[in-house]
N, CA, C and O atoms as a printed pandas DataFrame, in Angstrom:
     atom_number atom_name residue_name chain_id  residue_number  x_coord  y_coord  z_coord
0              1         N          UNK        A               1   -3.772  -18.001   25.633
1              2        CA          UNK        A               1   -2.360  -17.988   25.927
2              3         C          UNK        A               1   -1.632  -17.415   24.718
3              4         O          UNK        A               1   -1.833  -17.879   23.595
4              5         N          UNK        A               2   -0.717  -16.327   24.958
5              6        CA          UNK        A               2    0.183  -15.551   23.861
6              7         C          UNK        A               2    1.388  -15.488   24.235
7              8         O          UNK        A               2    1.677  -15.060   25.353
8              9         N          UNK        A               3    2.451  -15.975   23.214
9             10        CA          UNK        A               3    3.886  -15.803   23.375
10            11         C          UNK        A               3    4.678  -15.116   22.288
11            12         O          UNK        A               3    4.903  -15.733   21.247
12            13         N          UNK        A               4    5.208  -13.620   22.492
13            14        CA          UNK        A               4    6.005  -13.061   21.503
14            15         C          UNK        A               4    6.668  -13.848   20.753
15            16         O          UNK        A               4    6.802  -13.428   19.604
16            17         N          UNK        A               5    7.296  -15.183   21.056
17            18        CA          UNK        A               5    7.759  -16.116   19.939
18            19         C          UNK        A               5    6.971  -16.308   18.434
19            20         O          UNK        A               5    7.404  -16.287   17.282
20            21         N          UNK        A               6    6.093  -16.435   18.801
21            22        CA          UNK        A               6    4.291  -16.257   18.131
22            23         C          UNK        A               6    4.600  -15.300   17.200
23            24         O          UNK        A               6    4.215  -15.678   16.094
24            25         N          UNK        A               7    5.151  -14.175   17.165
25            26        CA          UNK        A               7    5.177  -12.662   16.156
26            27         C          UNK        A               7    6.240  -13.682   15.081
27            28         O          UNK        A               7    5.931  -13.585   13.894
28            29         N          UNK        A               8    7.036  -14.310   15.285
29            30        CA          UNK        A               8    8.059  -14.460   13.993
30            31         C          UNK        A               8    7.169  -15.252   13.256
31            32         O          UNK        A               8    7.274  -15.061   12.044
32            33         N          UNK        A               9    6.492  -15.918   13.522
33            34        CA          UNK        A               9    5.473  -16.830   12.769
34            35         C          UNK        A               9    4.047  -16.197   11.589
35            36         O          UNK        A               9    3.484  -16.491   10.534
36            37         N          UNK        A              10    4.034  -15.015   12.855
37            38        CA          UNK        A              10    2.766  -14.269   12.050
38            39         C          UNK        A              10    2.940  -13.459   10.996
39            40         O          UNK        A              10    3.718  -12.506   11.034
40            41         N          UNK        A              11    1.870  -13.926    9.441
41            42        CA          UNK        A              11    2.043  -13.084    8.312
42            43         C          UNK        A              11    1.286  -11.683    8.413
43            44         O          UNK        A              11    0.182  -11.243    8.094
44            45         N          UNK        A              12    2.347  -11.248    8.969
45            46        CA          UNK        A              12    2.202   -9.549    8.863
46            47         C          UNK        A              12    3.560   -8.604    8.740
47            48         O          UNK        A              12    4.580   -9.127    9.188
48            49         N          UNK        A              13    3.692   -7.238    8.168
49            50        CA          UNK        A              13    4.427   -6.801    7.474
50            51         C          UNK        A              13    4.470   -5.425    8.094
51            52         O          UNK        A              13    5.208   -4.590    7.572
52            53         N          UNK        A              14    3.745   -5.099    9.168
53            54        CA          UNK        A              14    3.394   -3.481    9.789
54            55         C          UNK        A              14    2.537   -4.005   11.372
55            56         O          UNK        A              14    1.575   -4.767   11.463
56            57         N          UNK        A              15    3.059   -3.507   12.151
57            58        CA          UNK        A              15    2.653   -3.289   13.140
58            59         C          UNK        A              15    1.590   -1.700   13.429
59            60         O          UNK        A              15    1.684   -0.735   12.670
60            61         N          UNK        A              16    0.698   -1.722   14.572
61            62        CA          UNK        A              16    0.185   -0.394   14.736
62            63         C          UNK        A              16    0.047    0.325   15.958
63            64         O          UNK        A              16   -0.770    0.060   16.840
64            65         N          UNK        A              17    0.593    0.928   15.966
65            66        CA          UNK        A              17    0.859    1.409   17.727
66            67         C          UNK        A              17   -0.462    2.396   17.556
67            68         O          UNK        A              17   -0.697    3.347   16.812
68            69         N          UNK        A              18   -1.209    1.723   18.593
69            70        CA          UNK        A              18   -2.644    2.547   19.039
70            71         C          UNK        A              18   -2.585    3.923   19.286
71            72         O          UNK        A              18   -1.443    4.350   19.453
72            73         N          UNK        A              19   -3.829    5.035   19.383
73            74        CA          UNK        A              19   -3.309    6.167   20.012
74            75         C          UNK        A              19   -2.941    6.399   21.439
75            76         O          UNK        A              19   -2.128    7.120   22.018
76            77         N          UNK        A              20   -3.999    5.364   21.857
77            78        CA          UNK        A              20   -4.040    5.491   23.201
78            79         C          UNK        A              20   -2.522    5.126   23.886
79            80         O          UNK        A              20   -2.185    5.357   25.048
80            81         N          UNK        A              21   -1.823    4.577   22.968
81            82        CA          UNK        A              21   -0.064    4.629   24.132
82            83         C          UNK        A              21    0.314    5.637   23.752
83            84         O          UNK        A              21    1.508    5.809   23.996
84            85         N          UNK        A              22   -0.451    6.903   22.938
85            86        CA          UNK        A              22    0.114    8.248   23.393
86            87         C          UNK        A              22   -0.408    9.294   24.157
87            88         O          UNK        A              22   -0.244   10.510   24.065
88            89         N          UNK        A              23   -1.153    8.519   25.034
89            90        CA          UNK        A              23   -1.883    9.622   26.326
90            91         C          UNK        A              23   -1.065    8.945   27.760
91            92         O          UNK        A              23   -0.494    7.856   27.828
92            93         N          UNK        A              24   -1.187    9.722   28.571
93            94        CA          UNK        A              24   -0.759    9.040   29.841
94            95         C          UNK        A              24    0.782    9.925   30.087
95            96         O          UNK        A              24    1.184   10.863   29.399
96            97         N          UNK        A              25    1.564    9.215   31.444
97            98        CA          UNK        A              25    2.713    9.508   31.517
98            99         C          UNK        A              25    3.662    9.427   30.473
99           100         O          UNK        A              25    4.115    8.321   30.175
100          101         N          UNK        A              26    4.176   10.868   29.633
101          102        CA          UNK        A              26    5.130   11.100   28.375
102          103         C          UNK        A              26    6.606    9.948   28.737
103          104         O          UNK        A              26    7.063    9.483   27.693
104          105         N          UNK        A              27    7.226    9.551   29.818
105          106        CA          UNK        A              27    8.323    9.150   30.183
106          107         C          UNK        A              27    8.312    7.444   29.395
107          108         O          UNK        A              27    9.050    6.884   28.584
108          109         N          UNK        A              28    6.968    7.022   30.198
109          110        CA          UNK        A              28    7.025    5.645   30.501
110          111         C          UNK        A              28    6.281    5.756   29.100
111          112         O          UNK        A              28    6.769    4.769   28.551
112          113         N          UNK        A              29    5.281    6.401   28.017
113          114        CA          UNK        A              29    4.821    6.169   26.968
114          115         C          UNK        A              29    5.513    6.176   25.720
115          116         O          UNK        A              29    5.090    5.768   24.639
116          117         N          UNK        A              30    7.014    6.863   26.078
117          118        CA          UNK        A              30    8.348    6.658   24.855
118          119         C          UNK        A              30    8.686    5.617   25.302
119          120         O          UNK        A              30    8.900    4.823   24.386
120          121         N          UNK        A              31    8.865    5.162   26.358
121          122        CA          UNK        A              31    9.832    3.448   26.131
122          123         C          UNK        A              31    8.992    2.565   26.016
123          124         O          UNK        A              31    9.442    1.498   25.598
124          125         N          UNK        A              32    7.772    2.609   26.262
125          126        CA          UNK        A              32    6.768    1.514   25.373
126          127         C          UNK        A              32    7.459    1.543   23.878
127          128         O          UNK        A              32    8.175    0.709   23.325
128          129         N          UNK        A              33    6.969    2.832   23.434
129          130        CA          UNK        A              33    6.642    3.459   22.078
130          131         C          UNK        A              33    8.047    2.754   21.558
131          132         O          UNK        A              33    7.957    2.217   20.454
132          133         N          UNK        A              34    9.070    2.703   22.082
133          134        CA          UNK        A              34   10.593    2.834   21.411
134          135         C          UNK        A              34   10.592    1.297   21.548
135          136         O          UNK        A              34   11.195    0.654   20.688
136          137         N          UNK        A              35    9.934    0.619   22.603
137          138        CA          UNK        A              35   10.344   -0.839   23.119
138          139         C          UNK        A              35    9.515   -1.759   21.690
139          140         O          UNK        A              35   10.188   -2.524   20.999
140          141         N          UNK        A              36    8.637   -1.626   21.531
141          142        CA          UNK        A              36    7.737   -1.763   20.583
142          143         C          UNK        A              36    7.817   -1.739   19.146
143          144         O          UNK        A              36    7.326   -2.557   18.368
144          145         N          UNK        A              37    8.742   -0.330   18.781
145          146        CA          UNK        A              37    9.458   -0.006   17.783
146          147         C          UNK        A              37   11.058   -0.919   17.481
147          148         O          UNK        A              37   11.332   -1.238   16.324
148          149         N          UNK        A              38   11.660   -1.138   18.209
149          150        CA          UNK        A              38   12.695   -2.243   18.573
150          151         C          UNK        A              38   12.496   -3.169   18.064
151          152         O          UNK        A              38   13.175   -3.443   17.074
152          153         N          UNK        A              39   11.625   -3.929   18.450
153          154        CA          UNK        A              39   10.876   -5.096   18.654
154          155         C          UNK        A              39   10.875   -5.383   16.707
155          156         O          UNK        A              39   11.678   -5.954   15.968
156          157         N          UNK        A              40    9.642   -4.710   16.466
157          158        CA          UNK        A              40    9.078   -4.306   14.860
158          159         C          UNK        A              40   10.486   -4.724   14.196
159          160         O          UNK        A              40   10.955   -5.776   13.762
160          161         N          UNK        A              41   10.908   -3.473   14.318
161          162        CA          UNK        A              41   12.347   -3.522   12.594
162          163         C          UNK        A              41   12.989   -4.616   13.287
163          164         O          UNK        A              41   13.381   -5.401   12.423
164          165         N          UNK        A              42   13.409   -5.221   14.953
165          166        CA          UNK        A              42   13.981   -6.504   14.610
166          167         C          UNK        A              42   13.543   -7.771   13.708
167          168         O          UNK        A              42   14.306   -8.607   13.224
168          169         N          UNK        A              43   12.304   -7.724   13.607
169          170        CA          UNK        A              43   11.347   -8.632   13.361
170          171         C          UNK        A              43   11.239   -8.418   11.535
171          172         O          UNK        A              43   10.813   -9.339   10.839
172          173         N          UNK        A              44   11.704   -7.035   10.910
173          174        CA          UNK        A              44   11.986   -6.750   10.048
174          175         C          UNK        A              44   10.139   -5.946    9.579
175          176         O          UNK        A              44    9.758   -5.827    8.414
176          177         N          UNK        A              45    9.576   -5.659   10.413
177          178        CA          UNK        A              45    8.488   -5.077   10.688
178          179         C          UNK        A              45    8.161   -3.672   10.012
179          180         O          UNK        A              45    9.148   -2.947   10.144
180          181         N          UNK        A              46    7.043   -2.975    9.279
181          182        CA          UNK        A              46    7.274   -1.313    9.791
182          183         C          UNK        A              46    6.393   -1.134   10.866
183          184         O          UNK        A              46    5.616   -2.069   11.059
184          185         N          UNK        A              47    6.302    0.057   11.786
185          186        CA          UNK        A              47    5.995    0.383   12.536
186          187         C          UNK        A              47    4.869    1.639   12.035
187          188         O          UNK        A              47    5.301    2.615   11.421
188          189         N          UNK        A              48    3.476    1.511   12.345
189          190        CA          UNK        A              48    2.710    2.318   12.248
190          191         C          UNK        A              48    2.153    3.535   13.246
191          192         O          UNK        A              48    1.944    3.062   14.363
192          193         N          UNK        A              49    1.934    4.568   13.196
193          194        CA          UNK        A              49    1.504    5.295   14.793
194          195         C          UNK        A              49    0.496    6.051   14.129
195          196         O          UNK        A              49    0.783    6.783   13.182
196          197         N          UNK        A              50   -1.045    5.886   14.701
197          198        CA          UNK        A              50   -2.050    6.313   14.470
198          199         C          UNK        A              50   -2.393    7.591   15.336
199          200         O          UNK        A              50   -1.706    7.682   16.353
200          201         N          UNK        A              51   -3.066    8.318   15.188
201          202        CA          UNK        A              51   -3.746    9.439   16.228
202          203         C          UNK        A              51   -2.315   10.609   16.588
203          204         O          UNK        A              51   -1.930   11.083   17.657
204          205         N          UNK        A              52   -1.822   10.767   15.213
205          206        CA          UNK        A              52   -0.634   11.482   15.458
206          207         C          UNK        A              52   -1.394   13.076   14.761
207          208         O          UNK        A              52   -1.460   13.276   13.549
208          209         N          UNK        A              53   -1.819   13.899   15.635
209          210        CA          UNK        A              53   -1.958   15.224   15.648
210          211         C          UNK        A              53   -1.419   16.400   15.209
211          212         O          UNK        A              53   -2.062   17.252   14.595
212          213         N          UNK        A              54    0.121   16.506   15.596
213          214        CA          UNK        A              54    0.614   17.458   15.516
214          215         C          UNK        A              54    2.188   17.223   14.927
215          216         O          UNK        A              54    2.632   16.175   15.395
216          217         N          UNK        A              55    3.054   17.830   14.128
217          218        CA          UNK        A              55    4.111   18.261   13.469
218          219         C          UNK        A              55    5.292   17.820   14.411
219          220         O          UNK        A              55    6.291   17.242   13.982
220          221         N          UNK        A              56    5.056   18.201   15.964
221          222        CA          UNK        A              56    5.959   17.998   16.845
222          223         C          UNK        A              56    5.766   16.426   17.549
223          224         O          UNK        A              56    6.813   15.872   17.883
224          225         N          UNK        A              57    4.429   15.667   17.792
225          226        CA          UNK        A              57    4.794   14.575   17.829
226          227         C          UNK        A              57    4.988   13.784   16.560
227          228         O          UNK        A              57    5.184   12.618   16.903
228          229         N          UNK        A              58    5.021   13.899   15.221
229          230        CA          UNK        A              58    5.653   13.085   14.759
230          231         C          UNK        A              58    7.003   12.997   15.403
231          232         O          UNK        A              58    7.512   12.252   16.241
232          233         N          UNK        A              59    7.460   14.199   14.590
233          234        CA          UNK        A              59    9.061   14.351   14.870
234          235         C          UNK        A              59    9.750   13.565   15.749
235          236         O          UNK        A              59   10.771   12.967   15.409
236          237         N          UNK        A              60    9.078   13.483   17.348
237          238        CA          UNK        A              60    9.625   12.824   18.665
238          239         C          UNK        A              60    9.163   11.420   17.913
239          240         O          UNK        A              60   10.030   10.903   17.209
240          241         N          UNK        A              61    8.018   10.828   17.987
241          242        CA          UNK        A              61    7.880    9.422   17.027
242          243         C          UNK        A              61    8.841    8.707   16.084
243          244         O          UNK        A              61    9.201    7.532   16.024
244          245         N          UNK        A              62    9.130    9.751   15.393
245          246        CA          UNK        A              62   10.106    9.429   14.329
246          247         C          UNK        A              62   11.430    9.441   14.758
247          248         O          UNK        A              62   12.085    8.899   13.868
248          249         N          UNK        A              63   12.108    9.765   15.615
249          250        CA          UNK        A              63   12.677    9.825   16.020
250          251         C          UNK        A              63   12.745    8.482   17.084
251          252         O          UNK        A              63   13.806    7.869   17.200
252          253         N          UNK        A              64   12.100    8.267   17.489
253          254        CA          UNK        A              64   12.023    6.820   18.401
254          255         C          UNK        A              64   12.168    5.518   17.316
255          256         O          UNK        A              64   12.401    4.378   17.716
256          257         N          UNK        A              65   11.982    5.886   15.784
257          258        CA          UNK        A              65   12.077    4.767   14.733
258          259         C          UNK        A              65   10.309    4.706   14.236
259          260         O          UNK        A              65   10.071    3.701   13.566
260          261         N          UNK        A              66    9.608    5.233   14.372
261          262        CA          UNK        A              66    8.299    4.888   14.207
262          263         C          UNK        A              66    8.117    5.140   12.370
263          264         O          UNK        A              66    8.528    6.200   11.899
264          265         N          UNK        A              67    7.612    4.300   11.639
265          266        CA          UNK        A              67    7.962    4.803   10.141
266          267         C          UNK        A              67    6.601    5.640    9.442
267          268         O          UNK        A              67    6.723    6.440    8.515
268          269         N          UNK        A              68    5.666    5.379    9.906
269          270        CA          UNK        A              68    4.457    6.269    9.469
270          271         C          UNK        A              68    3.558    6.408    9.928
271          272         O          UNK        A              68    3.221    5.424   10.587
272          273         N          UNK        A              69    2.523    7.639    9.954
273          274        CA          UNK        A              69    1.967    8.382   10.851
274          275         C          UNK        A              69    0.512    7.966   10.168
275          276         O          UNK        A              69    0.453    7.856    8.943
276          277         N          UNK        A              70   -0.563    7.758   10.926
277          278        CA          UNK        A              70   -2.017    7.940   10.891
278          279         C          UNK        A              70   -2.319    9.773   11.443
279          280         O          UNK        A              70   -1.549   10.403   12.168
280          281         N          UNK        A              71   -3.344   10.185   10.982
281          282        CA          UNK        A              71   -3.817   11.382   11.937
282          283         C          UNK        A              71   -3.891   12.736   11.480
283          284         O          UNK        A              71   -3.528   13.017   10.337
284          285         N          UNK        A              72   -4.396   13.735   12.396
285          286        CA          UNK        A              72   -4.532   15.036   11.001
286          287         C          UNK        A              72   -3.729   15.518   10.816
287          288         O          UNK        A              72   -3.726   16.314    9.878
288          289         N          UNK        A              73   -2.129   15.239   11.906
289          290        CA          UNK        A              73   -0.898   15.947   11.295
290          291         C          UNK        A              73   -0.864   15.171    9.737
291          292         O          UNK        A              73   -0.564   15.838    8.747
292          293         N          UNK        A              74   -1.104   14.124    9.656
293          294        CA          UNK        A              74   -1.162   13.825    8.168
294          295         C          UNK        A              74   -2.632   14.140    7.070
295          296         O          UNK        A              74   -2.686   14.356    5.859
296          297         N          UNK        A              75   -3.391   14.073    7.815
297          298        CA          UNK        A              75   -4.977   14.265    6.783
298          299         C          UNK        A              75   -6.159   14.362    7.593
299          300         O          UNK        A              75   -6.430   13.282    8.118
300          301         N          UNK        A              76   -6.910   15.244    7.856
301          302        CA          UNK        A              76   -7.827   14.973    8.395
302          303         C          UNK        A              76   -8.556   13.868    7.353
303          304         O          UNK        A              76   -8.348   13.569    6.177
304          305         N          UNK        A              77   -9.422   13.455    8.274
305          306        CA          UNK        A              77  -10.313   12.713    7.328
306          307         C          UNK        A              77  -10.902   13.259    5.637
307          308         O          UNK        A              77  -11.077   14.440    5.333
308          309         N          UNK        A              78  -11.121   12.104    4.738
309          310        CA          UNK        A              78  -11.256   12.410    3.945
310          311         C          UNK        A              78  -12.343   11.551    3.012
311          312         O          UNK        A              78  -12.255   10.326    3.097
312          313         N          UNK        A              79  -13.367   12.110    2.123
313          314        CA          UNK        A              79  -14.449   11.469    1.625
314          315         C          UNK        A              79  -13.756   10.158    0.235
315          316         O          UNK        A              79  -13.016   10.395   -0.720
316          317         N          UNK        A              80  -14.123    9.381    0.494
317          318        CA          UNK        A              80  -13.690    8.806   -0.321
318          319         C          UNK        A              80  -13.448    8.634   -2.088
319          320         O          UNK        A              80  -12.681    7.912   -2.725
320          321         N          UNK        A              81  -14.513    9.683   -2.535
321          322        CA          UNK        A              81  -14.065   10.720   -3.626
322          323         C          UNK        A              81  -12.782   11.086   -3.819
323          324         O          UNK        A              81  -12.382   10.819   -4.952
324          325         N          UNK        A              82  -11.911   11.662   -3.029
325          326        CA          UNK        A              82  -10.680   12.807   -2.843
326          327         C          UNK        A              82  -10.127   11.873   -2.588
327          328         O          UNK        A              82   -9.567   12.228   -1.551
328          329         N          UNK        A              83   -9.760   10.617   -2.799
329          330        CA          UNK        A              83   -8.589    9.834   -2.363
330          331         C          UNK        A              83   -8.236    9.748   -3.456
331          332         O          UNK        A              83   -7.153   10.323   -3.570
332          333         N          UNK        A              84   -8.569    9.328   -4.362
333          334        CA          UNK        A              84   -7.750    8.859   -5.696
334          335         C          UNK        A              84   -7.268   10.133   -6.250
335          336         O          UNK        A              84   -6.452    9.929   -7.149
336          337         N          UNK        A              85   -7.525   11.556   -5.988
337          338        CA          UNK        A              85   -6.665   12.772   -6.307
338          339         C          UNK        A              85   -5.945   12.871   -5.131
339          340         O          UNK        A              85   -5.286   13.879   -5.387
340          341         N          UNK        A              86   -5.621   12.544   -4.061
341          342        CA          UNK        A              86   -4.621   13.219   -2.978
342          343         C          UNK        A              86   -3.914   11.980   -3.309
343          344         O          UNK        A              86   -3.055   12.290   -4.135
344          345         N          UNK        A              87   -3.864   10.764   -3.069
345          346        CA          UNK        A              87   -2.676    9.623   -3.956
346          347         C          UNK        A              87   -2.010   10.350   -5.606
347          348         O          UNK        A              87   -0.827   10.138   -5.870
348          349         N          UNK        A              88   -2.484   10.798   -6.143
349          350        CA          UNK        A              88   -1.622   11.257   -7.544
350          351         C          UNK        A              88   -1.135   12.439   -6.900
351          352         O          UNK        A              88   -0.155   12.952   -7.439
352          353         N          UNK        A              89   -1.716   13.151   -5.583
353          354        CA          UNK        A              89   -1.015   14.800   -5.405
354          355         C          UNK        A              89    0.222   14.715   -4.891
355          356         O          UNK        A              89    1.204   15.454   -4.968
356          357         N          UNK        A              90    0.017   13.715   -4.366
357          358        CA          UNK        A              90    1.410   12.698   -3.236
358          359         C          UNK        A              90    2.121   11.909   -4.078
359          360         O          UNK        A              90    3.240   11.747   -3.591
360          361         N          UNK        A              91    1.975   11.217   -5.341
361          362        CA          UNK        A              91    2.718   10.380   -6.098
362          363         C          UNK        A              91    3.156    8.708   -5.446
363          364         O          UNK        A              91    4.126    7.957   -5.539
364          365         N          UNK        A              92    1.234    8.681   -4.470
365          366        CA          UNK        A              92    1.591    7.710   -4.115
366          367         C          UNK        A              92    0.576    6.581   -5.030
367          368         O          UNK        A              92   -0.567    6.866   -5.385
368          369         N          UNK        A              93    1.212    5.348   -5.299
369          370        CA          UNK        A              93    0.440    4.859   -6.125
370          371         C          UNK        A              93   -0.750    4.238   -5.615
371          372         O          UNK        A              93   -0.793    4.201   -4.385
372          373         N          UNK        A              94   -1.999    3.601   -6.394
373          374        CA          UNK        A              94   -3.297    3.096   -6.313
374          375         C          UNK        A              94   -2.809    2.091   -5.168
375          376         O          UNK        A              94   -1.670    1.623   -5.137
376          377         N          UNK        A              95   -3.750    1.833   -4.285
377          378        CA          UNK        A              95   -3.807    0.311   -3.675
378          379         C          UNK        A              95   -4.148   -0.262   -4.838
379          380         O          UNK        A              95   -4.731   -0.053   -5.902
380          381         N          UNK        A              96   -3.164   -1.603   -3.812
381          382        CA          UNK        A              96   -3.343   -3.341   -5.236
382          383         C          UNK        A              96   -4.477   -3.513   -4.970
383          384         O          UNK        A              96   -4.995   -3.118   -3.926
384          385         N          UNK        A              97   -5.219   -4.306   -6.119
385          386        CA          UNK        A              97   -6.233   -4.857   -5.840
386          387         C          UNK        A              97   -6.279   -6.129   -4.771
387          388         O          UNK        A              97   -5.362   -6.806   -4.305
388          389         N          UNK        A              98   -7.693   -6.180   -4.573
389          390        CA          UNK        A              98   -7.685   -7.224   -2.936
390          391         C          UNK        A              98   -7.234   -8.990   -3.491
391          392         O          UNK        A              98   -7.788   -9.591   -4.411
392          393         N          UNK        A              99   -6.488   -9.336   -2.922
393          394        CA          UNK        A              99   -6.323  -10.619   -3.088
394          395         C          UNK        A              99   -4.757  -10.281   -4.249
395          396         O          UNK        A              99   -4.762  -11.490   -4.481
396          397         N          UNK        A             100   -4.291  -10.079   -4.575
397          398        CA          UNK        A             100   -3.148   -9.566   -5.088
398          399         C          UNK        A             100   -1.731   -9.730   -4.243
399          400         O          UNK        A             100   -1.715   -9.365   -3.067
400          401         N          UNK        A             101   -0.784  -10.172   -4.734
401          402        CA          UNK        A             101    0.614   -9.830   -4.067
402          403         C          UNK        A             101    0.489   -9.207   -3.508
403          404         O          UNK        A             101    0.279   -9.476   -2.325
404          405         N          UNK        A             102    0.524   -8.104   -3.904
405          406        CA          UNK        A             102    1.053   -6.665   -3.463
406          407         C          UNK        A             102   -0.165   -6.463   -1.787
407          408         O          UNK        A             102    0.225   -6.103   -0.676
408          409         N          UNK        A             103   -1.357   -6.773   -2.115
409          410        CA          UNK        A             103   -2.144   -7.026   -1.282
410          411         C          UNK        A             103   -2.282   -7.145    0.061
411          412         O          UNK        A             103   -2.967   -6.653    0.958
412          413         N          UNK        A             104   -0.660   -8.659   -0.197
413          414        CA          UNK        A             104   -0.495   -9.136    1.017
414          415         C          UNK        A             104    0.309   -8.738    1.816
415          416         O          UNK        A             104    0.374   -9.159    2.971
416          417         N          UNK        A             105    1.395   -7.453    1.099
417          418        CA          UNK        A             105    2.542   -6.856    1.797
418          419         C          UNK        A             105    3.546   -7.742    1.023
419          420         O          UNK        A             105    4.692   -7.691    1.471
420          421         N          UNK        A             106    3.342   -8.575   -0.089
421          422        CA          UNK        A             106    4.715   -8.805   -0.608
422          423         C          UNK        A             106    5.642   -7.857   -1.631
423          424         O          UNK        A             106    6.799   -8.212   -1.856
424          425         N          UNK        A             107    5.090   -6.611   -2.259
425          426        CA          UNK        A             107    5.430   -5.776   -2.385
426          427         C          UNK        A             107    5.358   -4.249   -1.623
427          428         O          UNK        A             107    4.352   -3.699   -1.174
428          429         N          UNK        A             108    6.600   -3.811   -1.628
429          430        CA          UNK        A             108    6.387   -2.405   -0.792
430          431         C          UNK        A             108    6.639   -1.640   -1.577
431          432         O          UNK        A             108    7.422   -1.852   -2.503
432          433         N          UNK        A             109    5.734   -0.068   -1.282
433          434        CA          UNK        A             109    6.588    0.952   -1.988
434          435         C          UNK        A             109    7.820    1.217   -1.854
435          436         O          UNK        A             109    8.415    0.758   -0.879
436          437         N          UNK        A             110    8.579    2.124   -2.928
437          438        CA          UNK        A             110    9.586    2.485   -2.848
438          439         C          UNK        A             110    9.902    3.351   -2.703
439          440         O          UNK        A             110    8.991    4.107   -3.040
440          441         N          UNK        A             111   10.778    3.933   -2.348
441          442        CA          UNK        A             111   11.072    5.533   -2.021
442          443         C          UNK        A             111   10.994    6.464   -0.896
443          444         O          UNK        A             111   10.080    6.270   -0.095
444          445         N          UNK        A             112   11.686    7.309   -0.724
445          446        CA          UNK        A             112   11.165    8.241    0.904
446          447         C          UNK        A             112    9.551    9.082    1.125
447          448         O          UNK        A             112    8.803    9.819    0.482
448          449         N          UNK        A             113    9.607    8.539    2.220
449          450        CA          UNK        A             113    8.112    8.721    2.698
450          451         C          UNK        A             113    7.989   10.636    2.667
451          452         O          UNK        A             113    8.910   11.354    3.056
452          453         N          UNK        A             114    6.765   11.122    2.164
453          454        CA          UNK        A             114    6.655   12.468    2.218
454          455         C          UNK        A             114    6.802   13.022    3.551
455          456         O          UNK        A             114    6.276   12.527    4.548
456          457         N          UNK        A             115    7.628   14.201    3.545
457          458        CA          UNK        A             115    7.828   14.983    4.788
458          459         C          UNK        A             115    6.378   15.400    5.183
459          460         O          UNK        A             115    5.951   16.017    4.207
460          461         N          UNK        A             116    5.415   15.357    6.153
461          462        CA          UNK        A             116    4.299   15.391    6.967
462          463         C          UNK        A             116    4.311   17.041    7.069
463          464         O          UNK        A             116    5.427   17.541    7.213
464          465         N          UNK        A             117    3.314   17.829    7.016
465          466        CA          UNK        A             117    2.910   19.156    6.974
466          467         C          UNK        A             117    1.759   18.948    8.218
467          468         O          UNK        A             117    1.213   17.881    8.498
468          469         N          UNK        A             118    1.535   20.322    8.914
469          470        CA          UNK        A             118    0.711   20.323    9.972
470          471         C          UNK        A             118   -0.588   20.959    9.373
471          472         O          UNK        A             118   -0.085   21.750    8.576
472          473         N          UNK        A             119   -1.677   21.082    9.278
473          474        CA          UNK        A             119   -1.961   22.235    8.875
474          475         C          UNK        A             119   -3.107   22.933    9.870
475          476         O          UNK        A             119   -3.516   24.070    9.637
């Protein structure tokens, strides 16, 4: 048994909208997408969207409120070598270590999120 009342209670700081609510009918898969997104920043939430492909669905995403993108419009995959140089190429800082504040989502970064390139 699950009751959305249940979300104000739960320690979490980001929600993740699957890819799969971006296949199917485009109409009825934005007012999920937006209903969902609503929901999140009321809750004081960010909103994550994974399996984001292309330049033009961010844009519509972002535009619905969605705050950051999974997917190769952002990176194709990458060896875990090349992470700690594409975080300094981006000026985004190290993950906290595990068990840490910051860890838990009690600190967030600061600043505007990089504009997303297609490539």
């Amino acid at each position: 048994h699950s009751s959305l009342a249940r979300l104000v209670s739960l320690p979490f700081d980001q929600i993740k909208i699957d890819k799969s609510f971006l296949l199917g009918d485009e109409k009825s898969v934005l007012r999920i997408v937006k209903a969902i997104t609503d929901l999140c920043h009321a809750l004081g939430r960010v909103v994550v969207v994974e399996g984001v492909e292309t330049q033009a669905s961010w844009d519509r995403l972002a535009a619905l409120g969605c705050d950051l993108a999974q997917g190769y419009c952002v990176s194709p995959p990458r060896h875990p070598d090349e992470i700690e140089g594409l975080l300094a190429e981006l000026s985004i800082p190290r993950p906290p270590a595990p068990g840490s504040a910051a860890s838990r989502g009690i600190v967030k970064p600061a600043g505007p999120r990089p504009a997303l390139r297609s490539g």
